[in-house]
N, C-alpha and C positions, 0 to 999 in steps of 0.2 A: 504494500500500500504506500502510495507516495507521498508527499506531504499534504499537495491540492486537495488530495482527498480525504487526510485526517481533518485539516482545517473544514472543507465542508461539512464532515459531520458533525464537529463538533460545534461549527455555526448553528444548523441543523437541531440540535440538541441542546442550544443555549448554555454551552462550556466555552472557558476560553479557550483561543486555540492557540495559547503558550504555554498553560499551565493546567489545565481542564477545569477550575475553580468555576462557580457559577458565576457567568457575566455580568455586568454591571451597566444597568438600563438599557438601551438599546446596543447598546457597543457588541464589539466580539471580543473583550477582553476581559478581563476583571478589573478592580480596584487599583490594585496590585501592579499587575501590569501594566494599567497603564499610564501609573502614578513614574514607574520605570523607565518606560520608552519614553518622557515626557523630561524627565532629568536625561535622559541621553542624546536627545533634541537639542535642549538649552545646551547641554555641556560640546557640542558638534557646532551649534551656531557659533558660540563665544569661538570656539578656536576657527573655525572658518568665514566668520560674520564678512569681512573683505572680499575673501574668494564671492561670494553669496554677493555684496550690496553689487560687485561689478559684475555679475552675467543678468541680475536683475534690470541694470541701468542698460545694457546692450541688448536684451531684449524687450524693454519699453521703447529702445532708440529706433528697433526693426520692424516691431507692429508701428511703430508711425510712419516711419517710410513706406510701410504697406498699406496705408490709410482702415488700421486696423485701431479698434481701444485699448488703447495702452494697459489698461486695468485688468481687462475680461480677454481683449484678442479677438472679440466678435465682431461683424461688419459693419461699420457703420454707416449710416445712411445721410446719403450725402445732403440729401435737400435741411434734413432737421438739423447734422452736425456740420455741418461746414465752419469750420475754425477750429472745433473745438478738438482735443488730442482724446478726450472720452466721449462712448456712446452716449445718447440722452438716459437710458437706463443707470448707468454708474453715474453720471454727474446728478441725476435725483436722487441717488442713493447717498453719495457723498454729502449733497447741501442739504438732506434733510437730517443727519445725527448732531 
């Protein structure tokens, strides 16, 4: 049995599929887990946060050359967004928080 397949059952069966512990609300993890993967995120940004802010800025640089939303990557439409570097969908998302 491969892994694809232990992790489907045990989505399937509402166990993590790291530890087999019962899941934690909708997730496929537990608590536990993914209290873990979350300190191994933070502790991967912090030492790579550079590497990370420059292929972010290179790829907002590419979707606008492709008159794409810098945000989302989705098409924007020309008549509504002309000017703007995001679709009207993420610039109301943004100006309403």
């Amino acid at each position: 049995m491969g892994n694809a397949e232990y992790k489907r059952r045990h989505r399937e069966q509402g166990l993590c599929v790291d530890c087999s512990n019962k899941v934690f609300s909708d997730k496929t993890r537990c608590i536990e887990c993914l209290y873990k993967r979350h300190l191994s995120r933070l502790k991967y940004y912090a030492k790579n946060r550079q590497l990370i802010n420059s292929n972010s800025a290179k790829e907002r640089i590419r979707r606008k050359k492709f008159g794409l939303c810098i945000s989302c990557a989705n098409k924007k439409d020309e008549d509504v967004d002309e000017g703007y570097v995001e679709c009207q969908n993420c610039r109301e998302r943004l100006f309403s928080e």
